[in-house]
C-alpha positions in Angstrom: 5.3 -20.7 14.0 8.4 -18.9 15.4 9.9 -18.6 12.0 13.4 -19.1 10.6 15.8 -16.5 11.2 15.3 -13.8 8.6 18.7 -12.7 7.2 19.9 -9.2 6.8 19.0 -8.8 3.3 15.7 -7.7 2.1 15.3 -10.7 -0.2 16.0 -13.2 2.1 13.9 -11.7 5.4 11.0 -11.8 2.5 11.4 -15.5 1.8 12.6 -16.6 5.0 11.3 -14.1 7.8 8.6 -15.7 9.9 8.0 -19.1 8.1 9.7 -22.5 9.1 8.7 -26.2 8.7 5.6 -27.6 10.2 6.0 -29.1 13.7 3.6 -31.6 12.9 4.1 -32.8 9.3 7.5 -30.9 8.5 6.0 -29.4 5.8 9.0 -26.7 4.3 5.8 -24.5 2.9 3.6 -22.7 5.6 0.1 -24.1 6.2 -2.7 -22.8 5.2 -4.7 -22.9 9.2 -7.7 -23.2 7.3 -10.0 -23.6 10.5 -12.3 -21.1 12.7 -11.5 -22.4 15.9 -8.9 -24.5 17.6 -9.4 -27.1 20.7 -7.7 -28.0 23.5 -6.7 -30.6 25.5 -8.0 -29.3 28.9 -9.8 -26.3 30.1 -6.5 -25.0 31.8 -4.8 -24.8 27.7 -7.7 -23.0 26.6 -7.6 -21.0 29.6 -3.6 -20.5 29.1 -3.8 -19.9 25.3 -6.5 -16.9 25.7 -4.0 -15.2 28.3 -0.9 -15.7 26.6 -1.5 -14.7 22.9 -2.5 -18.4 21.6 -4.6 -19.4 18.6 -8.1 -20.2 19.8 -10.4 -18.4 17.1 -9.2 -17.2 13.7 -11.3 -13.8 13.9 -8.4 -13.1 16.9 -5.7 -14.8 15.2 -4.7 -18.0 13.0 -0.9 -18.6 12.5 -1.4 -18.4 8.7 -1.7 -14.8 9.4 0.9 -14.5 12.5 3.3 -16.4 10.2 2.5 -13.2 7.5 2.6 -10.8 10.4 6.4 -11.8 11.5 6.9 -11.1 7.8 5.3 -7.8 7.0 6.9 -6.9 10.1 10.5 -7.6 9.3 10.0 -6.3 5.5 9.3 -3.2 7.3 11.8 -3.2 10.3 9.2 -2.5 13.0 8.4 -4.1 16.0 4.6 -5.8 15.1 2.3 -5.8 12.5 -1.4 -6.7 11.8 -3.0 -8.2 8.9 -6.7 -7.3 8.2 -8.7 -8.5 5.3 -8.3 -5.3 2.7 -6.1 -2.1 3.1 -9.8 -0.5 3.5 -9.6 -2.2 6.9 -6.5 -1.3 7.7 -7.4 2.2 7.2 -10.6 2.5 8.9 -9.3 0.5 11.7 -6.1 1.7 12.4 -8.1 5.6 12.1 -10.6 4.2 14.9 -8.3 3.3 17.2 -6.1 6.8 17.1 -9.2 8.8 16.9 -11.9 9.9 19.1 -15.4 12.0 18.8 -13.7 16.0 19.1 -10.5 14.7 17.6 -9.3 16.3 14.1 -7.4 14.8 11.7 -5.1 16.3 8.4 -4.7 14.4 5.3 -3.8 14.7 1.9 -6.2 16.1 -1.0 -4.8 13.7 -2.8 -5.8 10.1 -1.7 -6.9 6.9 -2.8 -10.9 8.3 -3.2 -12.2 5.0 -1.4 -9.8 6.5 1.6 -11.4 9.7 1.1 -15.0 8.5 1.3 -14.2 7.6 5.0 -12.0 10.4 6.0 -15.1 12.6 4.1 -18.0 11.2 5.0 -17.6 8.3 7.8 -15.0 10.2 10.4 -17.2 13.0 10.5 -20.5 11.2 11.5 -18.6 9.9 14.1 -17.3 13.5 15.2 -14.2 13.5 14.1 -13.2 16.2 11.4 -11.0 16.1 9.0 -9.1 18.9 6.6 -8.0 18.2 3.2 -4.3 20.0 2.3 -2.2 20.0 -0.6 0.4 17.3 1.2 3.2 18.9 -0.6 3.0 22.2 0.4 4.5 22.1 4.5 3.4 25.9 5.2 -0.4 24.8 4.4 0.0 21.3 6.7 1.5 23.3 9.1 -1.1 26.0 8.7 -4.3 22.8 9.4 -3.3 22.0 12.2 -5.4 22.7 15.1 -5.1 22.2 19.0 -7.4 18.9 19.0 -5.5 17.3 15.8 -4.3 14.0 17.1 -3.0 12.6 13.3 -1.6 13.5 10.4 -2.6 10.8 7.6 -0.5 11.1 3.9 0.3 8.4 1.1 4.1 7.7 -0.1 3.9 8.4 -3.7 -0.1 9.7 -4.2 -3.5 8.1 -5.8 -3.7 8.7 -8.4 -1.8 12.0 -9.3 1.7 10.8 -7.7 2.5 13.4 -5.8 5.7 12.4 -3.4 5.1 13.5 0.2 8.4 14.6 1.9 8.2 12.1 4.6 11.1 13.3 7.1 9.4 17.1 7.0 6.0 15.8 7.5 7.2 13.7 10.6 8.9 16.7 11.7 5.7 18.8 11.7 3.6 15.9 12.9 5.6 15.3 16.0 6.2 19.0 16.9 2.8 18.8 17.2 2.2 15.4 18.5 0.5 13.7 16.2 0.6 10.2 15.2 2.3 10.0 11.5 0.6 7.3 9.5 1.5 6.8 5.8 0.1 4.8 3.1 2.9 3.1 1.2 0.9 0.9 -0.9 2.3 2.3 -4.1 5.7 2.2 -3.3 5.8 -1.1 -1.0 8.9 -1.9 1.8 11.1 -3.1 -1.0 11.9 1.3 -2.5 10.7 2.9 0.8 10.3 2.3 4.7 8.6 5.3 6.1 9.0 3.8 9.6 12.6 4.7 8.9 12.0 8.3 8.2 9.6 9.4 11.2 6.6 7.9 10.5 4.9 6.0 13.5 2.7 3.5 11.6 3.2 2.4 7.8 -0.1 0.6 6.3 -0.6 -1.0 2.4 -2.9 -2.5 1.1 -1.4 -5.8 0.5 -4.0 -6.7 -2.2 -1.1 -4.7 -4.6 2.7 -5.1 -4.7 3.4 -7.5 -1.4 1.2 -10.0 -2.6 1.7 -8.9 -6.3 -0.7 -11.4 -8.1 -3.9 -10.2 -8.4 -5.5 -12.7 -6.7 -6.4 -12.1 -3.0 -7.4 -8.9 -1.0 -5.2 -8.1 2.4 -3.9 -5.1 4.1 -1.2 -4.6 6.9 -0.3 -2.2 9.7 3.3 -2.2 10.8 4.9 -0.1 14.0 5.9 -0.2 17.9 3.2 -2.8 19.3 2.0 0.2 21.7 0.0 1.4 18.6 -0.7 -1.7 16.7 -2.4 -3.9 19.6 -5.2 -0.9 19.8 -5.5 -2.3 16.0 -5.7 -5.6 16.3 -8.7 -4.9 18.9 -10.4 -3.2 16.1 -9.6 -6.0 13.7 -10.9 -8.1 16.0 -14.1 -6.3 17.1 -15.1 -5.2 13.7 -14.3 -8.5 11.9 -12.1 -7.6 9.8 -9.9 -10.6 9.8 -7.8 -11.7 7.5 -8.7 -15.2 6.0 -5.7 -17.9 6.7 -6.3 -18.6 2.3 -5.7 -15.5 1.6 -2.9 -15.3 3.8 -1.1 -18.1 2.2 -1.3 -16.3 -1.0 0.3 -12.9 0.5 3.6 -15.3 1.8 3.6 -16.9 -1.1 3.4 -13.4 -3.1 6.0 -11.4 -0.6 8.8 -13.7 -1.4 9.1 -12.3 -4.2 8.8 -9.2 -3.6 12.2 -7.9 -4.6 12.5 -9.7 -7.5 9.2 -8.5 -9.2 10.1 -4.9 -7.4 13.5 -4.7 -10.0 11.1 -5.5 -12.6 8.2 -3.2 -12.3 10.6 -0.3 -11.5 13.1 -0.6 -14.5 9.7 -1.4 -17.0 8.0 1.9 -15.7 10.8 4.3 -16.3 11.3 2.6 -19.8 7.6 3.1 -20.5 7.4 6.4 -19.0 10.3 7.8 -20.9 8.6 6.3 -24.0 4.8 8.2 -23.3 6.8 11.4 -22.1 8.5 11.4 -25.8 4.9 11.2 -27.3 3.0 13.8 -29.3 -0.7 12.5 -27.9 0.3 12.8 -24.3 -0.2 16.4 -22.6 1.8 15.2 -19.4 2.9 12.6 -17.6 3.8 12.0 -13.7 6.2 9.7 -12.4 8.8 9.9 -10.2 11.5 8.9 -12.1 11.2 11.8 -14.8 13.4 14.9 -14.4 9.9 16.5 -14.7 8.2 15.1 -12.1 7.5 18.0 -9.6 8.6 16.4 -6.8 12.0 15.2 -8.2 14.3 16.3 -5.3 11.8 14.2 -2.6 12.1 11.1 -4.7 15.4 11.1 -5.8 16.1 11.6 -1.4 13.7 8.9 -0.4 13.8 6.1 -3.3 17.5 6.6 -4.7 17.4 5.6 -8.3 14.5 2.7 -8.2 10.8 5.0 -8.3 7.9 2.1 -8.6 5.6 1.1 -11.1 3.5 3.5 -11.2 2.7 6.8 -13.0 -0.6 9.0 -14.7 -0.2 10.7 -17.5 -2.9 12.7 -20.1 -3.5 12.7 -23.4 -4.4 16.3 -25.5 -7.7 16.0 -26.0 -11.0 14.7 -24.1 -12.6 11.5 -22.5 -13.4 10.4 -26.3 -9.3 10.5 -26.8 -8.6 8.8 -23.2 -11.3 5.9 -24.1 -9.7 5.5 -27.6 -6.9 5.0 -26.0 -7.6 2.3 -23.5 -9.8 0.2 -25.8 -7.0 -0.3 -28.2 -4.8 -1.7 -25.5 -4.2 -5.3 -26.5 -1.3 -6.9 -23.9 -2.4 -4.6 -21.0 -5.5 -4.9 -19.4 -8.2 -2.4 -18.5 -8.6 -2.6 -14.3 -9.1 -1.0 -11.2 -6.2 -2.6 -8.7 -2.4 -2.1 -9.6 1.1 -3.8 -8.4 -0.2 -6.9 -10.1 2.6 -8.6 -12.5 0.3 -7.6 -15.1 0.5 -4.3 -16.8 -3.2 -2.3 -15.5 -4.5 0.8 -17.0 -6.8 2.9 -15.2 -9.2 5.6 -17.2 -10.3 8.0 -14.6 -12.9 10.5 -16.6 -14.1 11.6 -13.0 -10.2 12.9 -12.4 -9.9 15.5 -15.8 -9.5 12.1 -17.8 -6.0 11.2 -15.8 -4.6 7.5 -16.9 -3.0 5.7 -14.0 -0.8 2.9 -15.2 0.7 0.2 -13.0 3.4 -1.0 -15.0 3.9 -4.7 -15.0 7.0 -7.4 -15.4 6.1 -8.6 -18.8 9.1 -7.6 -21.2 9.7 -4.0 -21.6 9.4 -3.7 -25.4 6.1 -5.9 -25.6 4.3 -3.5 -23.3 5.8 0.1 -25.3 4.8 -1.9 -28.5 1.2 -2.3 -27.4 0.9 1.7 -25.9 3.1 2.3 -29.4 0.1 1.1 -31.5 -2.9 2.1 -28.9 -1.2 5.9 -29.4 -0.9 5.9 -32.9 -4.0 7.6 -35.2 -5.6 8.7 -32.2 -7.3 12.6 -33.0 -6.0 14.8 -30.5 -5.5 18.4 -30.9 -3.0 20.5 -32.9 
């Protein structure tokens, strides 16, 4: 599938970009391929097919997934993406095929911590090391940077502390340097940021979160010149991390809406967060949107006046507090993932007792009632 042409706004590229009817049944909805293999007519199509880029075994590709692909891609303005099966596989995979054993790589100290189980523990079995720097701090990047360091790996707005890396500096050091840029934008998705379009040479999300948006299927992307992301797609392919063509239906079905829920979660979060900032209970609170955020200048450069939908905050006192807290939550729901239309909040003892909220599109004053009344008679601290 070819697609329909994708419009110059972000809206419509998200709805139209990389879908079109059916050949076959001139179905107006993408199909969901769901098949492992496809067949041919003779030997020669097969033959054809495997040298031209053709369908012939989902674990390669399924055009579910290339129909996504055109999509992600456009979303982000780059030339090719990949989908994989989690944003864990676009990580790891997209990290494989940029680094080799001797190689060195800089990252934030601040990332998702399944992303820094394999920068902490997996690259280095492998041979590849990797240094830890405050991603905000340029001097102290600039400073880790070694004669074999071949990338230079941050997140958009971080996990979970929300720290806002200034991408145009970073790709500025990163390129002196040459080193590949990747970023993480799961938090932010294409919609508020494209780091493609300030220096960065690959942009990944877990897809799992904002561009698929529902909660209900796992996915990840990698979007940048095809130089870099065919290297991917080998890993993809080798390591089996291919996406499923179900799952793949979902994410299209998710990122046309992208913008629309995008509006939502963004103008609900700064509501919210003005609301906890204003609060006795809370000790602090980070989100972008907040004058006190310490990273205000980056964000207000990068994102304009829209800053996500999600932020962390504390409360004055200890885990007893933070768990009081969260188990008199009513309308928003205790969970893990984020950028789900539901409002999720996060305890995180093992981070100081930090509460990461991923605001949701439900009405604004239904989800401040609910923190309203979680808030109120909890014992915290003079």
């Amino acid at each position: 599938m070819t697609g329909r042409d994708g419009g110059a706004g972000f809206r419509t590229r998200a709805i139209h970009a990389g879908e079109r009817a059916d050949p076959v049944t001139r179905a107006h909805n993408t199909p969901i391929y769901q098949t492992a293999s496809f067949t041919f007519d003779t030997a020669e199509d097969k033959e054809v097919a495997m040298e031209t880029g053709g369908h012939f075994y989902t674990r390669t590709s399924n055009p579910t997934t290339a129909a996504l692909e055109v999509k992600l891609a456009a979303l982000e303005g780059a030339e090719a993406a990949v989908v994989g099966a989690s944003g864990m596989g676009s990580v790891a995979t997209t990290l494989f095929s940029l680094l080799n054993a001797g190689d060195h790589l800089v990252t934030s100290e601040d990332v998702f911590i399944i992303s820094r189980f394999f920068l902490r523990d997996d690259l280095p079995k492998k041979g590849i090391d990797v240094t830890f720097v405050d991603i905000t701090n340029l001097e102290e990047v600039r400073a880790a940077i070694r004669p074999n360091t071949r990338v230079l790996f941050a997140e958009s707005l971080s996990n979970p502390n929300m720290y806002v890396a200034n991408l145009p500096a970073l790709a500025d050091i990163a390129h002196a340097h040459g080193l590949t840029f990747v970023v993480d934008n799961t938090f932010l998705s294409p919609y508020l940021l494209r780091p493609l379009e300030h220096g960065a040479d690959l942009v990944l999300h877990s897809v799992t979160k904002y561009i698929s948006g529902h909660g209900d299927t796992l996915s990840g992307v990698v979007a940048g010149p095809k130089a870099l992301i065919d290297p991917i797609r080998y890993q993809l392919d080798v390591l089996g991390a291919c996406a499923s063509p179900f799952n793949s239906w979902l994410v299209l079905r998710g990122a046309r809406t992208l913008g629309l829920r995008m509006e939502a979660h963004c103008a609900n979060a700064l509501e919210l967060a003005q609301f906890v900032e204003r609060q006795p209970e809370v000790a602090w609170i980070r989100y972008p949107g907040l004058e006190s955020h310490p990273n205000r200048d980056v964000a207000l450069a990068l994102l304009g006046d829209r800053f996500g939908g999600m932020f962390s905050f504390g409360l004055r006192g200890d885990r007893a507090t933070m768990n009081a807290f969260a188990n008199r939550l009513e309308l928003c729901g205790l969970g893990v993932s984020l950028g789900d239309v539901y409002t999720l909040v996060y305890p995180m003892p093992n981070r100081n007792n930090l509460i990461r909220v991923s605001v949701g599109c439900e009405n604004s004053e239904d989800i401040i009632a609910d923190f309203e009344q979680a808030l109120e008679g909890l014992a915290v601290p003079a």
